[in-house]
Every structure is written in structure tokens, then in C-alpha cells.
C-alpha positions as CSV (number, residue, x, y, z in Angstrom):
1,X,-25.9,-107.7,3.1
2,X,-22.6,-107.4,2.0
3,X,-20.5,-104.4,4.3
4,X,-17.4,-102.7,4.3
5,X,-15.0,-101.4,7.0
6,X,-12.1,-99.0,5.4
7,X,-9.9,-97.4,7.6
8,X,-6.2,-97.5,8.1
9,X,-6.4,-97.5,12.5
10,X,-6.7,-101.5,13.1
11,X,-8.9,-100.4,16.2
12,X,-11.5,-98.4,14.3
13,X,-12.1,-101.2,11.9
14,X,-12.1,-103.6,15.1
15,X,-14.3,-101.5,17.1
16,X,-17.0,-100.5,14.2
17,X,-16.7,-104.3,13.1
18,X,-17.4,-105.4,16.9
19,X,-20.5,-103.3,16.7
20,X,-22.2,-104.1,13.3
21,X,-21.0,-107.6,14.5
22,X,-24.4,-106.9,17.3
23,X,-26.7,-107.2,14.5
24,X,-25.8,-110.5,13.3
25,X,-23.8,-109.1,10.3
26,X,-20.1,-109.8,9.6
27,X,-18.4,-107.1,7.6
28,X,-15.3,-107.3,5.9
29,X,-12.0,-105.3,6.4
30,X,-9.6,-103.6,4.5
31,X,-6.5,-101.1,5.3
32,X,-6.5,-98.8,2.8
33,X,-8.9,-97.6,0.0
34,X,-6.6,-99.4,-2.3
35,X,-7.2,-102.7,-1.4
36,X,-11.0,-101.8,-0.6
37,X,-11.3,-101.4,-4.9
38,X,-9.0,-103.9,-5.3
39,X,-11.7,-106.7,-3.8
40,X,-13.7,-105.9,-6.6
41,X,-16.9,-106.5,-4.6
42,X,-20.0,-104.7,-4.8
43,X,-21.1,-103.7,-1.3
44,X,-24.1,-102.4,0.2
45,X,-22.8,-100.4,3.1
46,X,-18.7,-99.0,3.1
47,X,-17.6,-97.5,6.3
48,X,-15.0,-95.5,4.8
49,X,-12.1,-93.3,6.9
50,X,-10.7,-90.3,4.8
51,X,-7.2,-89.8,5.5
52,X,-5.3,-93.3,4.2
53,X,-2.0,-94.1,2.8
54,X,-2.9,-94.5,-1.1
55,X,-6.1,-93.6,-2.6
56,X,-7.9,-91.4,-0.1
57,X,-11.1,-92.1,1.0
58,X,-12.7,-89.4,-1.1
59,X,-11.6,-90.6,-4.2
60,X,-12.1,-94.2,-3.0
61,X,-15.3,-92.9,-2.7
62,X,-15.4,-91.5,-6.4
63,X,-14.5,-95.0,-7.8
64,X,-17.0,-97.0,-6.1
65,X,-20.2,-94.6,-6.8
66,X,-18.6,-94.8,-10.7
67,X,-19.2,-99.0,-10.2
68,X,-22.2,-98.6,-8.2
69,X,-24.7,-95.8,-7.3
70,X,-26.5,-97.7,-4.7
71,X,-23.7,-98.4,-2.6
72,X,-24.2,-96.4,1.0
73,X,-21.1,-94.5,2.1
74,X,-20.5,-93.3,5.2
75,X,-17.4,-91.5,6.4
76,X,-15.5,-91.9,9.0
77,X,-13.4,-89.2,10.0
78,X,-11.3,-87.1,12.4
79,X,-11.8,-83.9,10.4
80,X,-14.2,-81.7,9.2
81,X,-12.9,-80.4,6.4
82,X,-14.0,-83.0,4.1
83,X,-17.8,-83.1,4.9
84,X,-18.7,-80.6,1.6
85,X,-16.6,-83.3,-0.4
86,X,-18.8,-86.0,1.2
87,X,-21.7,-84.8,-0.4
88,X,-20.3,-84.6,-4.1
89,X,-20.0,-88.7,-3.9
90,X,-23.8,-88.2,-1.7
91,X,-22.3,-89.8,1.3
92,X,-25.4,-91.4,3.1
93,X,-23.9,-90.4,6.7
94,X,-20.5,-88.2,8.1
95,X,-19.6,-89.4,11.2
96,X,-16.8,-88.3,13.7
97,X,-14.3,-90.1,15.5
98,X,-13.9,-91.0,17.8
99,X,-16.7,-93.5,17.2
100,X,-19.3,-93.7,20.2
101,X,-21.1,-97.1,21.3
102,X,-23.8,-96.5,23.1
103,X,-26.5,-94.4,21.3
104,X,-23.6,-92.1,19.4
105,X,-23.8,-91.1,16.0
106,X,-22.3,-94.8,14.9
107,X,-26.2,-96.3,16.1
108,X,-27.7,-93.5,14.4
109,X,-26.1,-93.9,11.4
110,X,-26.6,-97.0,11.7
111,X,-30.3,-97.4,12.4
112,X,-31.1,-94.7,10.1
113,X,-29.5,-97.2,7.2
114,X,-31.3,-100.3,8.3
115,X,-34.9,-98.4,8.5
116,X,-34.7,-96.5,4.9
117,X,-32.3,-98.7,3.6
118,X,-32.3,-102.0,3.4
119,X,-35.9,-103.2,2.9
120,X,-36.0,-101.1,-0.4
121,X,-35.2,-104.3,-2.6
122,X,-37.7,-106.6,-1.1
């Protein structure tokens, strides 16, 4: 399973990387939503932060559903105001930093992924 950490704060990407790094999976980071397209990968899961130098993470967003439909999006975000946005690219999850460990809306998110998600292919 290919994933994706987006988000401009070094330790947001080191912290949700740390915990996706629990379930045996080793996502790769990027800065900004410009060098996320750039990489030209097709991803399963993109953690993707909203606010970012560049390309914002909404219309980061907007490019990669235009490569790939499939591709789960979840935001990560410090403000509200973008979660009606997040449903025009049909973000899979919204979540709110800062991001919680233990049994926040990160594992939620999270687990709600792995049990509708990923077993759809096999």
C-alpha cells in the first residue's frame, strides 16, 4: 500500500508517519502539495494538510482525484473552514490538528480506512 504524508509542519508529517509506521507501513513525505504531484505516484492513502506554501491542499486535492478517483484523501487541518470543500474532491476523512495518538480521530480515521478500504481489491 502505497501512502502519502503532505503537510508543510516537519512534526506533523513526523508524528502521523511515526503512527502509520505502528502498522507495519512506511509512508512517504512531502513538504508541500507541489512536490506531492510532482512525484507523480499514484497513492492509495494521502494525508494531506490544507494551508501550504504553493498549491494548497485543496487544489492538490483537485489534481490528484483528476489522475485517480480511488485515491483516499484525508485532510489534515487547523481550520474548519475548508471541510465543505473537502467534500467536492469526496475527502474520505477531515481530521483536526492537533493530531491525537491514542484512540483520537487519527486511529479512527485510520481504522475506518483499513476495514472498508483496503481489502476491496482482493
Amino acid at each position: 500500500m502505497n501512502i502519502a504524508i503532505c503537510d508543510d509542519e516537519k512534526a506533523i508529517r513526523e508524528q502521523i508517519k511515526e503512527l502509520i509506521e505502528k502498522t507495519g507501513l512506511c509512508p512517504e513525505l512531502f513538504e508541500t502539495g507541489d512536490s506531492l504531484l510532482a512525484a507523480g505516484k499514484r497513492f492509495d492513502i494521502v494525508f494531506l494538510d490544507i494551508q501550504m506554501e504553493g498549491t494548497n491542499g485543496i487544489e492538490t486535492a483537485k489534481k490528484l482525484r483528476e489522475r485517480d478517483e480511488d485515491t483516499i484523501l484525508i485532510f489534515i487541518t487547523a481550520i474548519l473552514e475548508y471541510v465543505f470543500e473537502a467534500f467536492d474532491v469526496a475527502a474520505f476523512y477531515y481530521l483536526l490538528k492537533p493530531i491525537e495518538e491514542e484512540y483520537g480521530e487519527f486511529v479512527k480515521a485510520y481504522m475506518r480506512y483499513l476495514r472498508n478500504g483496503v481489502n476491496e481489491d482482493a
